[in-house]
C-alpha positions as CSV (number, residue, x, y, z in Angstrom):
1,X,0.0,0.0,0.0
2,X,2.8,2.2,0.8
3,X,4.4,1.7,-2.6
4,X,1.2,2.7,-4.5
5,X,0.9,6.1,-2.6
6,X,4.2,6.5,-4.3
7,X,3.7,5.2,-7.8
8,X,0.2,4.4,-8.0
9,X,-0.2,2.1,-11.0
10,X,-4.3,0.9,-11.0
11,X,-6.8,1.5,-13.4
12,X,-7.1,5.6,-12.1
13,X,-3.6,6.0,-13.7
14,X,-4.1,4.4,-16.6
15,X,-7.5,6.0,-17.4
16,X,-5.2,9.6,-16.9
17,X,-2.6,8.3,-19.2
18,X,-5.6,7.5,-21.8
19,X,-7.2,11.3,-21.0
20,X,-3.8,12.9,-21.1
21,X,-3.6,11.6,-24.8
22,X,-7.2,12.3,-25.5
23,X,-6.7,15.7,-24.7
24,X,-4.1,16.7,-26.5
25,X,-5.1,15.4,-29.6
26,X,-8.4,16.8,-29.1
27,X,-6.1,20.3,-28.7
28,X,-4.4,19.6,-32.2
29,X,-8.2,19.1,-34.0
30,X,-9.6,22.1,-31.5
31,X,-11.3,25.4,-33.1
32,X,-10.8,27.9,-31.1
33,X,-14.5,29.7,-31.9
34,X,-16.3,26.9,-31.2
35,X,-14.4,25.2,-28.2
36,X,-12.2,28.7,-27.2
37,X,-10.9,26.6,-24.0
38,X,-8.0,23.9,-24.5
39,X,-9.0,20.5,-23.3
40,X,-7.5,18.9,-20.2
41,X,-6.7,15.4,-19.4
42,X,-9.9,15.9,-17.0
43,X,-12.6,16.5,-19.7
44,X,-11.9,13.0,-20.7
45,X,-11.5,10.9,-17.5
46,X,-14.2,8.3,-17.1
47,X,-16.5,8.7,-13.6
48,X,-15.4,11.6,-12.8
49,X,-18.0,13.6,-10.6
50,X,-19.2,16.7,-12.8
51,X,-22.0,19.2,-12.0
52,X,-24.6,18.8,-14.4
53,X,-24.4,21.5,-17.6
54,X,-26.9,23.7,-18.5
55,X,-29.1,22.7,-21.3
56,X,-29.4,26.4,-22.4
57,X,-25.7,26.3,-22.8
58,X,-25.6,23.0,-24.4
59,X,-27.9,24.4,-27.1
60,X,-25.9,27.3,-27.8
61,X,-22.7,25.3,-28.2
62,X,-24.9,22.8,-30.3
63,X,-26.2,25.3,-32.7
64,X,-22.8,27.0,-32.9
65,X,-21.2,23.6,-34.2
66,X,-24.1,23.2,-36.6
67,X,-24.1,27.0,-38.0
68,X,-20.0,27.2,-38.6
69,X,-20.8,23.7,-40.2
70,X,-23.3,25.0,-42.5
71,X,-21.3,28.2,-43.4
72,X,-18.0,26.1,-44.1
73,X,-20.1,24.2,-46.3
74,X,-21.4,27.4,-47.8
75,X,-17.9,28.4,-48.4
76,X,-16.7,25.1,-49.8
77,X,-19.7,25.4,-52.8
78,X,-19.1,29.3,-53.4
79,X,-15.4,28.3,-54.0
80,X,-16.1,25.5,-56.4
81,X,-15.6,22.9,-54.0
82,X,-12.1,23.0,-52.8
83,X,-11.1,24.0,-49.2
């Protein structure tokens, strides 16, 4: 027991090895408009306790995504297609 307070090695740490990777190549693929905060090893770690969001902010992220989605496609079509 005294050895894993030192260099805990159980499921926790390898979840946090999985999130730590998660997150940073969620941080390579990340537009900063629609997610302007970088992601942390946290956002990603399985039963983690989290406070329940607000499903008036949820639907302004949500249509966010969807709108910069449609007006990339927009831009895509007025430019013949090529990005």
């Amino acid at each position: 027991m005294a050895f894993y307070r030192i260099s805990p090695q159980g499921e926790t740490r390898a979840d946090l090895r999985s999130s730590s990777i998660i997150a940073t190549m969620m941080n390579i693929m990340r537009d900063g408009k629609l997610h302007p905060d970088p992601y942390t090893a946290m956002d990603f770690m399985p039963f983690l306790e989290r406070e329940e969001p607000d499903p008036k902010e949820i639907a302004k992220r949500t249509r966010a995504i969807f709108e910069e989605i449609i007006n990339r496609q927009k831009k895509a079509a007025q430019d013949g297609g090529s990005d």
